[in-house]
Each structure stands twice: as structure tokens, then as C-alpha cells.
C-alpha positions in Angstrom: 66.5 75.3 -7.2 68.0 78.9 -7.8 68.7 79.5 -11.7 70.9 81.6 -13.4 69.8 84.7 -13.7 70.0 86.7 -17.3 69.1 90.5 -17.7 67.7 91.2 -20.9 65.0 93.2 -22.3 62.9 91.4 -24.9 60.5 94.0 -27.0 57.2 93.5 -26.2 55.9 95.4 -28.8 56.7 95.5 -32.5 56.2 97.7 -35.2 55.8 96.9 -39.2 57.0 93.7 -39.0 56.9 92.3 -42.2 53.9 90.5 -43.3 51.7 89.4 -46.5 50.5 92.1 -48.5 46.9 93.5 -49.5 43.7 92.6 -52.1 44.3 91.1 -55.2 41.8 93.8 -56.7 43.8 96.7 -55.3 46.1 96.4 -58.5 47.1 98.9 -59.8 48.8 99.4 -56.0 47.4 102.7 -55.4 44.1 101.6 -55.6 41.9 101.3 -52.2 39.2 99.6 -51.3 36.3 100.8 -49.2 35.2 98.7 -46.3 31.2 98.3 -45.2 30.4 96.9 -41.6 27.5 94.8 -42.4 25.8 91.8 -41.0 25.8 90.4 -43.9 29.2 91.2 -45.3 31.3 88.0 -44.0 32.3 85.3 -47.0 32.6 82.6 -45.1 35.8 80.4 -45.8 35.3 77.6 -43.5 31.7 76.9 -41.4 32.3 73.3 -40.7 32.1 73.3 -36.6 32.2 70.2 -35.3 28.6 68.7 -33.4 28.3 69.7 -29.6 29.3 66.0 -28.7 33.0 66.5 -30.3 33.6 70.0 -30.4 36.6 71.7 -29.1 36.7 74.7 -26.5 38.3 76.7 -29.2 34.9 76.9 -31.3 32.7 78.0 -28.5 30.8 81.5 -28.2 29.3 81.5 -24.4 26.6 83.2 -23.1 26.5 83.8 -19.3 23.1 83.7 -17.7 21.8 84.4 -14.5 18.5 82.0 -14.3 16.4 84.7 -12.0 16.9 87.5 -14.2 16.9 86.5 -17.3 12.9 84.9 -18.2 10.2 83.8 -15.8 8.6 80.5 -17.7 6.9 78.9 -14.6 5.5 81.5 -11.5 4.4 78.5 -9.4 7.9 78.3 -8.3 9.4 81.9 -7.9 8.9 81.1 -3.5 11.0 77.8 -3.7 9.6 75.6 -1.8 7.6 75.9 1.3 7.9 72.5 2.8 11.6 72.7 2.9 11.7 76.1 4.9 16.1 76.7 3.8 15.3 77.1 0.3 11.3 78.6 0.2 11.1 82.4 0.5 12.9 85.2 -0.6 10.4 86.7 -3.6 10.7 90.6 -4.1 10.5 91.5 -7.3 11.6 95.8 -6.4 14.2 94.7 -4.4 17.6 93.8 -6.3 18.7 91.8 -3.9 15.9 89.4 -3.8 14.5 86.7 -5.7 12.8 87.8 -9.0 11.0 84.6 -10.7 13.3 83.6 -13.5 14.1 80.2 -13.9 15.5 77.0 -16.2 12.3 76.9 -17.8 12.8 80.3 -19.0 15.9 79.7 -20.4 14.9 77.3 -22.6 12.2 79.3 -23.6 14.3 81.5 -25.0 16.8 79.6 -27.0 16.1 81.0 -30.1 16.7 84.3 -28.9 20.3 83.0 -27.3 21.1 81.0 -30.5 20.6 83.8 -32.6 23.2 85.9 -31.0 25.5 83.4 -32.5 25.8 81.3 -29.2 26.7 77.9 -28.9 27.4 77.0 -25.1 25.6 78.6 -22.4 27.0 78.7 -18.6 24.4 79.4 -16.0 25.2 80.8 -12.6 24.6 78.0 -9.7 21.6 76.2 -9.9 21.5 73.4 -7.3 19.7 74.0 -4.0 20.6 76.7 -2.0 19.9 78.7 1.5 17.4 81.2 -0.1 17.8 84.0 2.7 21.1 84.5 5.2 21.3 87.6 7.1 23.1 89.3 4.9 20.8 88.8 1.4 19.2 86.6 -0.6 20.4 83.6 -2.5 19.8 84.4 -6.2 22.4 84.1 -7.4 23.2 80.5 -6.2 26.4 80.2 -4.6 25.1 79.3 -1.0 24.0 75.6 -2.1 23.5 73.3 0.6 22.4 70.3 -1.5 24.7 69.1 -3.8 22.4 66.8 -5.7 19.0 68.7 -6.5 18.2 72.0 -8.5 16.8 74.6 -6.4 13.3 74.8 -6.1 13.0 78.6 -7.0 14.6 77.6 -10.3 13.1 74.6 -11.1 13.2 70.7 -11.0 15.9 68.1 -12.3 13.6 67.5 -15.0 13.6 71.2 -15.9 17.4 70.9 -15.9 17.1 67.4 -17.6 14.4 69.2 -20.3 17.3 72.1 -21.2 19.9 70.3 -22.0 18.0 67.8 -24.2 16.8 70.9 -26.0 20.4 72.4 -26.0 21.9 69.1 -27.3 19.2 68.9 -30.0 20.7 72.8 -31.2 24.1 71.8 -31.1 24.6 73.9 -28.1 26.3 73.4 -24.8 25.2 73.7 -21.4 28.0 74.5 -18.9 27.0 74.2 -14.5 28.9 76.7 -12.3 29.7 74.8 -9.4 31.4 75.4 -6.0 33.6 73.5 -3.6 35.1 76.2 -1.7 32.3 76.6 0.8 28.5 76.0 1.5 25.9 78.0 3.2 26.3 79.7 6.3 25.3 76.9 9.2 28.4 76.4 10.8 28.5 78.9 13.7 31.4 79.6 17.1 30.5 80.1 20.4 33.1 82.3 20.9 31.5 84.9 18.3 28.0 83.9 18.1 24.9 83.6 20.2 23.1 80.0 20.1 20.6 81.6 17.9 23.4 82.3 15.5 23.6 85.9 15.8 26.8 88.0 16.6 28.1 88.2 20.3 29.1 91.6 19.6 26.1 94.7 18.3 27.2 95.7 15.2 29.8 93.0 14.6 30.0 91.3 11.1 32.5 89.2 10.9 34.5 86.3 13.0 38.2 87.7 13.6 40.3 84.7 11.9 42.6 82.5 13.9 45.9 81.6 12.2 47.8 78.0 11.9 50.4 80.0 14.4 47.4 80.3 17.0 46.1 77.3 16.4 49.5 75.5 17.4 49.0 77.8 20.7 45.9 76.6 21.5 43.9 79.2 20.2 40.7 77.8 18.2 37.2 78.2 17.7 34.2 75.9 18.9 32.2 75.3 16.0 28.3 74.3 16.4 24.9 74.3 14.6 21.6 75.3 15.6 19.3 72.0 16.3 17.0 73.2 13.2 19.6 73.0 11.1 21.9 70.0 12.3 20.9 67.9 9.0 20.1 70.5 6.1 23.1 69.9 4.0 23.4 67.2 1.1 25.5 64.7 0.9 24.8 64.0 5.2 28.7 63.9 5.6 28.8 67.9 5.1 26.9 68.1 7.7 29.8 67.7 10.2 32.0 70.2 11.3 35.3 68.4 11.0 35.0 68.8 7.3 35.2 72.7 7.5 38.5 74.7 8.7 36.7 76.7 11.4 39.3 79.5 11.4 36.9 82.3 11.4 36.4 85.0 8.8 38.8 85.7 5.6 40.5 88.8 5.8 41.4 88.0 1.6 45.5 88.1 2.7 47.8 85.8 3.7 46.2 81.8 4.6 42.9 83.3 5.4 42.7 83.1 2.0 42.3 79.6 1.5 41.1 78.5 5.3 38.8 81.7 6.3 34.8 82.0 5.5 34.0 83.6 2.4 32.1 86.1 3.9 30.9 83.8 6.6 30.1 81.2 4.6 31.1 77.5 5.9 34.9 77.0 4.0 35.3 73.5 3.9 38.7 72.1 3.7 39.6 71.0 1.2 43.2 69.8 2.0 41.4 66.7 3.5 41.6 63.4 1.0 38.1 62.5 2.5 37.1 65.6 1.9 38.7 65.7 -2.0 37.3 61.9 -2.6 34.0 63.3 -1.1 33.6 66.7 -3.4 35.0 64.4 -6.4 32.1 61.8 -6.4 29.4 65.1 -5.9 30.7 65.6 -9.0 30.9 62.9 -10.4 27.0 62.3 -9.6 25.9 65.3 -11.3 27.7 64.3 -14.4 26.2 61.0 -14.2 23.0 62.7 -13.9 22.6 65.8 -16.2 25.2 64.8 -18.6 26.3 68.6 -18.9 29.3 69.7 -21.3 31.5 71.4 -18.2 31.9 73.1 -15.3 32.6 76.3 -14.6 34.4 76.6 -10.8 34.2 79.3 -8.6 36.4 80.5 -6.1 39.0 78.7 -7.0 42.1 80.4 -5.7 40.2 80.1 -2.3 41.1 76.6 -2.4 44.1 74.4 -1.8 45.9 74.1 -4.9 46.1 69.9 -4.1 42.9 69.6 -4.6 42.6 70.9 -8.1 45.4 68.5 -9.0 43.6 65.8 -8.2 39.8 67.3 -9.0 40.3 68.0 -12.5 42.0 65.1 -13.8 39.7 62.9 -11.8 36.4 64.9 -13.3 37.5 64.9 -16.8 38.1 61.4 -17.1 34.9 60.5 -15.7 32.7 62.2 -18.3 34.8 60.5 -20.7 33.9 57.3 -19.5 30.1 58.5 -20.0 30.9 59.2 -23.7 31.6 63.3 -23.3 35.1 63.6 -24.9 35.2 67.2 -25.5 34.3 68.0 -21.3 35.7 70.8 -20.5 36.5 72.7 -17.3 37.2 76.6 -16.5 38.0 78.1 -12.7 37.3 81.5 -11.9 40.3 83.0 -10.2 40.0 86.8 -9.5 43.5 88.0 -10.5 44.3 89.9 -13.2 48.1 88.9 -13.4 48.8 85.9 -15.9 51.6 84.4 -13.3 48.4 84.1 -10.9 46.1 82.8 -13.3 48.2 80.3 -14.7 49.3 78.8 -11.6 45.8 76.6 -11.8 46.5 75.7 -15.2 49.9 74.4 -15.5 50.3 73.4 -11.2 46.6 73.2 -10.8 46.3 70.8 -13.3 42.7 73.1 -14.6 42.0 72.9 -18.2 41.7 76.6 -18.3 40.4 79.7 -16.2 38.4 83.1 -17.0 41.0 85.7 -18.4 40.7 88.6 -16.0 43.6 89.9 -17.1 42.2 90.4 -20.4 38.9 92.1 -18.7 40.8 94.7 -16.8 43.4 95.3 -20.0 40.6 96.0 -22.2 38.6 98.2 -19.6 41.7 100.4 -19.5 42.3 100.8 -22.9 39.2 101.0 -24.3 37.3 102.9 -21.3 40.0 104.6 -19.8 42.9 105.5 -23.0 45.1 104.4 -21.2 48.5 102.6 -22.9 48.0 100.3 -25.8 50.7 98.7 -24.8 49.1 97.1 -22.1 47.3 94.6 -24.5 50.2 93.6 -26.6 52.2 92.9 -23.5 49.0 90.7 -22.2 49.4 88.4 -25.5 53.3 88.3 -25.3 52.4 87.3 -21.5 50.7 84.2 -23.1 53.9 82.1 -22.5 52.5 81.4 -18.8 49.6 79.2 -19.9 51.9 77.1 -22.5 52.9 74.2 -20.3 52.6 70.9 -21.8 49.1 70.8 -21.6 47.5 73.9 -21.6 47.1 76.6 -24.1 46.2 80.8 -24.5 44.1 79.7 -27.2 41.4 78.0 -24.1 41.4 81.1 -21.6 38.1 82.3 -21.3 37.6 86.2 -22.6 35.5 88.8 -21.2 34.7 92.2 -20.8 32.3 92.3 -17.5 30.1 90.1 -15.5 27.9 90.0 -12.7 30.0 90.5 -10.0 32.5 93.2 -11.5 30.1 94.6 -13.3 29.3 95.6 -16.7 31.1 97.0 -20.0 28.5 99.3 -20.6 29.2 100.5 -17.1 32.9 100.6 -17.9 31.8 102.7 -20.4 29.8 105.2 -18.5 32.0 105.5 -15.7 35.8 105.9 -17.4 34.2 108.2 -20.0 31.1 110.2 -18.6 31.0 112.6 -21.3 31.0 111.3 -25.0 27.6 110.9 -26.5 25.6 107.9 -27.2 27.3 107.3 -30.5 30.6 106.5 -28.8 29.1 104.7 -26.0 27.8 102.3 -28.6 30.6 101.8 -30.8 33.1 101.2 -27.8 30.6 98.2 -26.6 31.2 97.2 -30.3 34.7 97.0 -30.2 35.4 95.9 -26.9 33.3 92.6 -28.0 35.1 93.0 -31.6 38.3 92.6 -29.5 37.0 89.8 -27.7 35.5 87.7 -30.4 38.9 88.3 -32.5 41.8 87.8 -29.8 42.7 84.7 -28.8 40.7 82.9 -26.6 37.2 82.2 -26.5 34.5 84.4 -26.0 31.9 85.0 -23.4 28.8 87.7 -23.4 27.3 88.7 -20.7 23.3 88.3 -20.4 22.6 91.9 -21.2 25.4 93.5 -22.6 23.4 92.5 -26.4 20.7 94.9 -25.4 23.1 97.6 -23.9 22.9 97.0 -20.2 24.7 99.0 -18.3 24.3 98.7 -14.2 25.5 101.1 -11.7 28.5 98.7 -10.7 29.1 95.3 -9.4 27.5 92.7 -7.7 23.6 92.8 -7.6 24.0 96.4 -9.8 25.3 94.2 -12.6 22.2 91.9 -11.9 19.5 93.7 -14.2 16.1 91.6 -15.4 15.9 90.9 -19.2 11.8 90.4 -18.1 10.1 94.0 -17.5 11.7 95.0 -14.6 10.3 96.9 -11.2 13.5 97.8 -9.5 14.2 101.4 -9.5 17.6 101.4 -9.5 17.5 99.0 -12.4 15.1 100.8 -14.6 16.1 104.4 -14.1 19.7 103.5 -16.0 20.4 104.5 -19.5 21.3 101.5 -21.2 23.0 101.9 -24.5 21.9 101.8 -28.0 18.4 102.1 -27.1 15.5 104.3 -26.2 14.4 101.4 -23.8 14.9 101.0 -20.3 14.6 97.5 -18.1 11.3 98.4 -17.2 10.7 96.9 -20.8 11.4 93.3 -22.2 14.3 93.4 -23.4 14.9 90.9 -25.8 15.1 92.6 -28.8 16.7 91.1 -31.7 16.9 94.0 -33.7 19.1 95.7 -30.7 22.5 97.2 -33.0 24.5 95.4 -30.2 22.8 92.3 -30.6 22.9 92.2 -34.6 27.0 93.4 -33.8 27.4 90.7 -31.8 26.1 88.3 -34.1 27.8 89.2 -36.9 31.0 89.1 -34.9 30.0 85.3 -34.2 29.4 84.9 -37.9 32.9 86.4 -38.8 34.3 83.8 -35.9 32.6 80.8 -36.9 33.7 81.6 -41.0 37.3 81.3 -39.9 39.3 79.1 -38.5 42.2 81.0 -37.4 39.9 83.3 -35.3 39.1 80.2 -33.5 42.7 78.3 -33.5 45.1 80.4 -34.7 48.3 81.6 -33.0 47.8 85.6 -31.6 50.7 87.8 -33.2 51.3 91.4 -32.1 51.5 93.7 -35.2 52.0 97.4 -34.5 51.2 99.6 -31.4 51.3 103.2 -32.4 50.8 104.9 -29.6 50.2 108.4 -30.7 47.4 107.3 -33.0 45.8 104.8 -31.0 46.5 101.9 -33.3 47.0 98.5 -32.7 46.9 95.6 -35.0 47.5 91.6 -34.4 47.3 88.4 -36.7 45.9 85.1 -36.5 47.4 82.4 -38.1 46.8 79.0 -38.1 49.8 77.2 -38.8 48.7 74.5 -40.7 46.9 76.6 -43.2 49.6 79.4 -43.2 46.9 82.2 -43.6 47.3 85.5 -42.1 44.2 87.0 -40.7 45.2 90.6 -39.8 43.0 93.0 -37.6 43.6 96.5 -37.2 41.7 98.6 -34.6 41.7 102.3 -34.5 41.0 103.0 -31.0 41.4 106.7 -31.3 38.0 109.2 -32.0 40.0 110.6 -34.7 40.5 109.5 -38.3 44.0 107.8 -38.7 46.4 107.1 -41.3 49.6 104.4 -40.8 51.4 101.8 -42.2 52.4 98.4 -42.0 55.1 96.2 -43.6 54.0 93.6 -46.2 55.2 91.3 -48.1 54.7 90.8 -51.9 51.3 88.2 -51.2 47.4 89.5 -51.5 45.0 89.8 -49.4 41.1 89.6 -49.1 38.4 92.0 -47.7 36.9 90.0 -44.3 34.9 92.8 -42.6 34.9 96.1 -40.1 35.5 99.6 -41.9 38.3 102.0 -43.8 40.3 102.3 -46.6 43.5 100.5 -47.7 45.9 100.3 -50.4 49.7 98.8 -51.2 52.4 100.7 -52.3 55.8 98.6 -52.7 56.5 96.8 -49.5 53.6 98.6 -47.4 50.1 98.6 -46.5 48.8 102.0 -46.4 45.1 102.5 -43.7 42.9 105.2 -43.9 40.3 104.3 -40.7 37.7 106.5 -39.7 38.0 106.6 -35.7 36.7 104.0 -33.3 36.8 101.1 -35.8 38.0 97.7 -37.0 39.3 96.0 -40.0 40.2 92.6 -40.5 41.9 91.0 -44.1 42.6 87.5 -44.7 45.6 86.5 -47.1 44.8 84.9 -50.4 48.4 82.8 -50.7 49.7 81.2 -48.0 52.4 82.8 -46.2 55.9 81.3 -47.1 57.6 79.1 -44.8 60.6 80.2 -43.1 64.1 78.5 -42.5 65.5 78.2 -39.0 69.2 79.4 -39.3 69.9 79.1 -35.3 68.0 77.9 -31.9 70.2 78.7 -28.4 68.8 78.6 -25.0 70.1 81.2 -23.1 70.8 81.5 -19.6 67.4 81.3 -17.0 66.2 83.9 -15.3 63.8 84.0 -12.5 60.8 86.6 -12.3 57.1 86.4 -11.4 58.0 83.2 -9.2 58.9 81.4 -12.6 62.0 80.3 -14.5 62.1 81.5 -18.1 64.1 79.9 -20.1 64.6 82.0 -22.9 65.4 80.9 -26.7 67.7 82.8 -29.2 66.6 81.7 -32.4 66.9 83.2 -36.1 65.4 82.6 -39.4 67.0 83.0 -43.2 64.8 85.9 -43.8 64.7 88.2 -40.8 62.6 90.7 -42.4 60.0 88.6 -43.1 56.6 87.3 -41.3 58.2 84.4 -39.6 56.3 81.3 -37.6 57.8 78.6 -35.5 57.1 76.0 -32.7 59.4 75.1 -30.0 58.8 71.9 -27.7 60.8 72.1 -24.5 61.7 69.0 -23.0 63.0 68.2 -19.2 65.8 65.9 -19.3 66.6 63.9 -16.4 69.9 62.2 -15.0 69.4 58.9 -17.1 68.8 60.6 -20.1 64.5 60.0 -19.8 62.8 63.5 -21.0 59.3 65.0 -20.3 57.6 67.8 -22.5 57.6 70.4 -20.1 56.1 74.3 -22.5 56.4 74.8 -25.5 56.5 78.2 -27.4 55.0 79.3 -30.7 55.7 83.4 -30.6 57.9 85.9 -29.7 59.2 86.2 -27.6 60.3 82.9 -27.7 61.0 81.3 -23.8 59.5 78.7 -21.3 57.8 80.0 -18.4 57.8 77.1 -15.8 57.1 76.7 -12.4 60.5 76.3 -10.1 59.1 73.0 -8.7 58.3 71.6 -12.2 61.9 71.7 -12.8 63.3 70.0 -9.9 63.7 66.6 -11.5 65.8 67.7 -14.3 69.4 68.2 -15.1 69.1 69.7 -18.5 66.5 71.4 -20.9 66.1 70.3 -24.2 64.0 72.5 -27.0 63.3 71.9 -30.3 62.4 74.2 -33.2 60.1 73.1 -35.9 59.4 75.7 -38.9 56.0 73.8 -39.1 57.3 71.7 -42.0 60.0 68.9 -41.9 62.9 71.6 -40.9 63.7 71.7 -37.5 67.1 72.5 -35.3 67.2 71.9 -31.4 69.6 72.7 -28.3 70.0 71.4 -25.2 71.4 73.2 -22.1 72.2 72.7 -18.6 70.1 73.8 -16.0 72.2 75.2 -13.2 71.4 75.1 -9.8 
């Protein structure tokens, strides 16, 4: 289907738009208020989060842990085990590549320490039973499983597992399994590239050249076997067999390698086969059945064919709620930093939601690199992607670094080498601040709450919280701290870890932090200053955050409207004179104010579609729409509906902020004749249009 196409420039930014006004105790106007950041400053307006059991993505804060470097509880099994040869070995405690003791045990051992960050789901890197050593490293980190159905023994038991959770559950936390279906371990080898022992033909070679669907038609293929030791290692037996793998050789990250080649050698299964989806489903399905976890988080998953998460998620999510888990909930990592990429898996892909890269690499530039604000009010204005029918902005997972990437503090480090600790540590504070206050939910990185920093990505993001005795580890200079990893480093009294907490707090006292809609304010580019809202419609309260990214003391303005506001938290000065809220912020801060009177509703005048237009492989279908009172703070929803030939209609986006439009996948629109939207002011007024879609 080709569509219209309509050249028009919608502003992505927007400056003093008019909004509620400032504190009820700044009258007279003039007078301004100072503003403390303090652990202890929040007045909570709302702490009623819902039990673990029926609790929605929304009111999460996550904690990502790596299980061998975060706390060694039991020694007896740092080797794995020794009568199953795959998965024993691999121990060396100065290497950073190898195995380093910590296990499930010690991560409920410290459960106080992760609830008191403010926590309340943690997701663990893979745990189930893995190839401990390949050629090419060590399997620490857990993604070279070869049994799908049993923790690995360098981590623990299934009672260990079984023993967390209960304990979790009994906090009103969550526990979340990274799982993979894109590959398993390296067993699968080609005589044309390998010896029978499994090594490379060539000296020096590293790879298997990949053989496209073009060469296969030709005849071209590889000859797949597996050493005799190793014929039966994988779990469930039907992995085992070759015929379940694509056998094309090495990815080259381009093109179909993408989806068919060996991640770095590892065996890619394929996962266009319905024996093959049926298959990974009931794995699944088992280890629901089993563990009873709260969600998975899925790795790789661009990697795989997009078929298979339309029927894997659906299929998942139902069956924990037939075991009595309503609120399961499942994320995909997808390495792209573009929304039209990421949100392919959540509106075609049928995924509940994926990590927000795009909100990592935005942030990095901005706040480590000063580069253009601009960048981060076009991400949010980018939000219409994710708003199919089902899926929401508001469920992306946030940010700032992780353990293959690496870490903010080495963002930090590396973009700006030469500002002193101070700065160091009060960027970490507002790049979380950002990320506990945008949309989306939040996840911290193991570490990052005592100042890690790394020397990049991959196993240099992969520092001990135990004493470590990796040189490269403990010679860093982590920030906020005279420590180094050589020491334990769970220190509660850490400023980023009492920062981080409080930012919880401040998330957890309000609702619209949590649910509310994400509305650009002002980008001032000169002074580094960029301010957004959160509003939760149904309470009509503005929650306004300002951030002063710039080292410099800043003054500026934004519109208001004749309403009141309270102090929430962060730091600076403010007053109202007339129509206009008037900052004073000292450099490198936050300040967030929540109005005391509901912001007034809105009349919609008009609602137009306007002609489609095609860009980032999506039709937007873009909505002219105007209120009563243009100059004021205005909110509305719009519901887009496909309408068939015999008049039947399917919701197909829907739209809550400027720039109002439907962003929809060509193929989603295939069935329908016309478009439909409706525009609701959030209260009984509402106007719609329907249009034709033209072919």
C-alpha cells in the first residue's frame, strides 16, 4: 500500500508553553522559594503501590545483577560441577573473564541492601546451565546455556532459585529471568571449517564465512556435526539435533546473517520452524511452571525471526496467567537506538515492551558529551512509535549503561576526562534523576550506586561488588568515593546510593512519575535547559521538572497559568511574576514542582486527519486538532480506529501528545479502507474524523 505523502514540519520542541503556575506561599509573586536536595525532603502524596502479585510495570524500579559478581554466599560451588564436565571449571578470581564465586545465594543475602536502594524487581543475567568454558572465554555471564531446565551449578541449585524468589515475594519484590532463544552453546560444528576436534581448518581463523539463502538455492551449504562427547549435552534432547539450527555459518551483523548466522559462533537455532517455536514455547512455559518468576527479560531479540515473537509472547503471557501471575511481564533487548527499530517488536512483534536504547545513547550524549538538548525532546516526541493499540512509552525500559555497553560512570569519564570529582558525581546524579523522572521505568545497574565506573564494555563493565583481585578492576577510580573494588562495596552510605534512593522515594510518592503522560516544556539551548511535565490525566496534576544541564548558574522563564504549585524536591530558586515562572538554578541540577489545583480541562474546537505520509518505514497519519484556549496547557487523547470495507473497525494507535499522529506499520494497514480517530478532552467532550486511506 503506497500512501499519500504530506510535507510538513511539526515542531519538536516547544518553548513556554503555557502551564499552571508556582507555590501558593510565593505570594506576594516576587517571593522565591529556596529549594534543599535532601533524602528526606519528599512529602509523599500518594505511596499506595500495589503488592508484587498485581502490580503494574509502570511502578517498578529494577535492579540489574550479574549473579558472579555481585556476593559469593556459598564457595562449595564457585567450580560448577565436576561430574558434569560442560558446566564444572572455569574459577579465576584475577582474571575478568572468568568465573568469580558469586551466586543466587548471595543475592538473597543481600536483599536488604538491594531493597534499600528503593528496588522493587530485580532481573538477573542468565542463570540456567551453561557451557562454562568455549575457546573464546568463560561463561559468566550465562548466555551459552545448554540446559534449558536446571540453574547452573556455579550459581546454585533450583532450590536456591526456588529460596530467592520466596524471599523476594515475601518483600514485595520481583524477580525477573533473562532468558535466550536465539542460540545455545557452541556444539554445532562444519566440516568445511572445522577439524573433527572442533577447531578451525584454517591457523588463525575465527570465524565461519556465512552462506546466504542465494547460495544455498545453488547448492552451496555447510555439513554440520558434533563431537561424539558432546552428541547429547543439550536440554531438552530435541536441541540436540542439527536440523533445528540454520547452519549458515558466522553472522557478519548485516543483511539475513542477522537473524540465520552464529552469534559469534554460537549454535543459532531457527527459529522460523513451528516445531522449533512450539518447542522454545513449552521451555518456557516449564520454567514458569517451575520458579513462578514475575517476567522475562529476552535477549537477542532482533536476532530472531520476528514470527516467532508473535506467537512467543502472546503464548507466554497467557500461560502465567493461567498460573495466577496477572501482572507477567516481558521485555526484549534489541540493540538499536532508533525508536522505528525498537518498536517494530512491540507493535509487529507483539512484545510487551523492550529496553530503551535510544534513551541510553540520548542521555550519554547530552549529559556526557553537551551535545544538543534537542536530542531528548525529540526522543519523547518520537514516543508515537510504541502507541499501537497495545503498547505504551510509559512500559519501555530506561537506562543509562549496562554490562555489555558499559557504564555511566564510564560515560562520564570518557566524554569528559577533565572536570573534577564533584561534576563526575553530580552528572551520575542527574543522568539517574533523568531516568527515574522521564517516562518509562527505571533500571540501575549493579554498581552504578557505589560509583562504578569500568574501562568500557563487555567484561570491563563486569566489576565485583565482593573485594575484588582483578587489576584492571581495582586500579579504576570509581566515583564518589575514596574506595576502590578491591574493597566491599556495599555501602549504604555511598551519596549515589542515598541519591538513588531518594529518587525512588520521590517516584514511589507520585503517581504521575510513574503513569503520567511525558510533555516537552522548554529546550533552551544556549543555557542548557530543559524542562518536561508529567501528568496523569485522570488527576489533572502537573508535575513539572526542570534540569539545568549547564555548569553554569542559569536564569529562564516559563509560561504559567494563574494555578499554584508545590515544592517536590532537587535545588534553585523560583518565583511568579504575572503569567511567568521565573528559575534561578545553580548549574548541574534539578527541580521538580507539583500543582496544587488541577489543571483546567480544555475544549476541543476541531480534529482533521491530514493527508499520510510515509517515513521511517511507517505511515503517519497526522491529526490537526485545536483547543478553545490555544495558549493554555492543553491534554487530549485520540483513539485511531481501522475501518474496513463493511464498516467493522479495529483500534489501531492512539495518541495522547503533540504532535498528535499514528505511527503504524504499512502492513497493519492493509485491511482497511478508512481511518477513524477520535478526540476525547479526558472528560465527556469529544469530536472525531474519519478519512480515506488512499492507496
Amino acid at each position: 500500500m503506497r500512501h499519500k505523502t504530506l510535507f510538513h514540519t511539526f515542531r519538536l520542541t516547544f518553548f513556554c508553553i503555557t502551564v499552571g503556575t508556582i507555590l501558593a506561599a510565593c505570594s506576594p509573586a516576587q517571593k522565591s522559594q529556596k529549594i534543599k536536595d535532601e533524602v528526606d525532603s519528599v512529602n509523599a502524596t500518594s505511596t499506595n503501590i500495589e503488592p508484587y502479585l498485581t502490580r503494574d510495570i509502570q511502578d517498578e524500579i529494577f535492579y540489574f545483577v550479574m549473579p558472579d559478581r555481585f556476593h559469593n554466599a556459598k564457595p562449595s560451588n564457585d567450580n560448577g560441577d565436576p561430574n558434569r564436565p560442560i558446566s564444572f571449571g572455569g574459577l579465576d578470581k584475577n582474571s575478568k573473564w572468568a568465573f568469580h564465586g558469586g551466586d543466587i545465594a548471595g543475592v538473597e543475602a543481600k536483599l536488604d541492601y538491594i531493597q534499600g536502594l528503593g528496588v522493587s524487581s530485580i532481573w538477573m543475567t542468565p542463570i540456567l546451565r551453561n557451557r562454562a568454558i568455549q575457546p573464546d572465554g568463560f561463561g559468566h555471564h550465562g548466555y551459552w546455556v545448554v540446559d534449558f531446565t536446571e540453574i547452573d551449578p556455579h550459581f546454585g541449585s533450583n532450590d536456591d532459585l526456588k529460596s530467592l524468589i520466596a524471599a523476594a515475594h515475601a518483600r514485595d519484590m520481583k524477580v525477573f529471568f533473562d532468558i535466550i532463544t536465539n542460540h545455545t552453546a557452541d556444539v554445532i560444528k562444519y566440516e568445511e571449517c572445522h577439524m573433527p576436534s572442533g577447531e578451525f581448518l584454517e591457523e588463525n581463523q575465527k570465524a565461519c564465512a556465512f552462506i546466504s539463502s542465494a547460495e544455498l538455492a545453488e547448492g552451496k551449504k555447510y555439513t554440520p556435526f558434533v563431537r561424539e562427547d558432546e552428541k547429547n549435552v543439550k536440554v531438552p534432547a530435541w536441541l540436540n539435533d542439527p536440523k533445528y539450527y540454520n547452519n549458515q555459518g558466522d553472522s557478519f551483523w548485516q543483511g539475513e546473517s542477522a537473524i540465520k548466522g552464529d552469534f559469534v559462533g554460537l549454535d543459532d537455532i531457527d527459529t522460523s520452524q513451528p516445531e522449533v517455536i512450539d518447542g522454545l514455547t513449552e521451555v518456557f512455559k516449564d520454567l514458569i511452571s517451575e520458579f513462578k518468576p514475575d517476567g522475562f527479560r529476552i535477549d537477542t531479540v532482533k536476532h530472531v525471526d520476528i514470527e516467532f515473537w508473535q506467537a512467543f509472547g502472546p503464548a507466554i503471557t497467557e500461560h502465567a496467567k493461567k498460573l495466577g501471575i496477572p501482572e507477567f511481564f516481558i521485555f526484549g533487548e534489541v540493540y538499536d537506538g532508533n525508536p522505528a527499530g525498537l518498536s517494530k517488536y512491540t507493535t509487529v512483534g507483539k512484545l510487551p515492551s523492550v529496553l530503551d536504547f535510544g534513551f541510553a545513547f540520548n542521555v550519554k550524549d547530552v549529559l556526557m558529551n553537551n551535545k544538543s538538548l534537542s536530542q531528548l525532546s525529540s526522543l519523547f516526541d518520537n514516543d508515537d512509535y510504541y502507541r499501537d493499540a497495545d503498547s505504551s512509552p510509559n512500559d519501555l525500559l530506561n537506562f543509562l549503561g549496562n554490562h555489555d555497553m558499559g557504564r555511566v560512570g564510564h560515560f562520564i569519564q570518557q566524554g569528559l576526562p577533565d572536570i573534577d570529582e564533584q561534576e563526575m558525581l553530580q552528572r551520575s546524579k542527574l543522568g539517574h534523576a533523568l531516568m527515574f523522572f522521564s517516562r518509562g521505568v527505571p533500571v540501575v545497574y549493579y554498581g552504578d550506586e557505589q560509583g562504578f565506573t569500568g574501562d568500557g564494555g563487555d567484561v570491563d563493565a563486569r566489576e565485583n561488588m565482593d573485594p575484588s583481585q582483578v587489576a584492571v578492576y581495582n586500579d579504576n577510580n570509581l566515583i564518589g568515593t575514596k574506595q576502590t573494588t578491591a574493597d566491599d562495596n556495599f555501602n549504604t552510605q555511598h551519596p549515589l546510593y542515598l541519591s538513588i534512593a531518594n529518587l525512588a522515594k520521590i517516584r514511589n510518592s507520585y503517581p504521575s512519575l510513574r503513569h503520567g503522560e511525558h510533555i516537552n516544556r522548554a529546550v533552551d539551548e544556549n543555557k542548557r535547559v530543559y524542562a518536561f511535565s508529567r501528568v496523569m490525566p485522570s488527576l489533572m496534576q502537573d508535575l513539572l521538572v526542570v534540569f539545568n544541564l549547564s555548569t553554569h548558574a542559569q536564569q529562564f522563564e516559563i509560561s504559567a497559568e494563574q494555578k499554584s504549585y508545590k515544592y517536590v524536591a532537587g535545588e534553585g530558586k523560583v518565583k511568579k511574576i504575572d503569567d511567568t515562572l521565573q528559575f534561578d538554578m545553580p548549574g548541574l541540577s534539578y527541580s521538580l514542582f507539583e500543582s496544587i489545583e488541577p489543571i483546567s480541562y480544555s475544549t476541543i474546537s476541531k480534529v482533521e486527519i491530514q493527508a499520510s505520509y510515509e517515513e521511517n518505514d511507517r505511515v503517519f497519519i497526522p491529526v490537526d486538532i485545536t483547543f478553545d484556549k490555544p495558549e493554555r496547557f492543553n491534554l487530549a487523547k485520540l483513539t485511531f480506529f481501522g475501518v474496513r470495507a463493511n464498516g467493522e473497525e479495529t483500534q489501531i494507535a492512539t495518541d495522547t501528545t503533540f504532535p498528535y499522529r499514528a505511527a503504524l506499520m504499512p502492513e497493519l494497514l492493509s485491511e482497511f479502507i478508512d481511518v477513524r480517530v477520535v478526540a476525547t478532552n479526558y472528560r465527556e467532550q469529544s469530536k472525531e474524523h474519519t478519512a480515506r486511506l488512499i492507496n
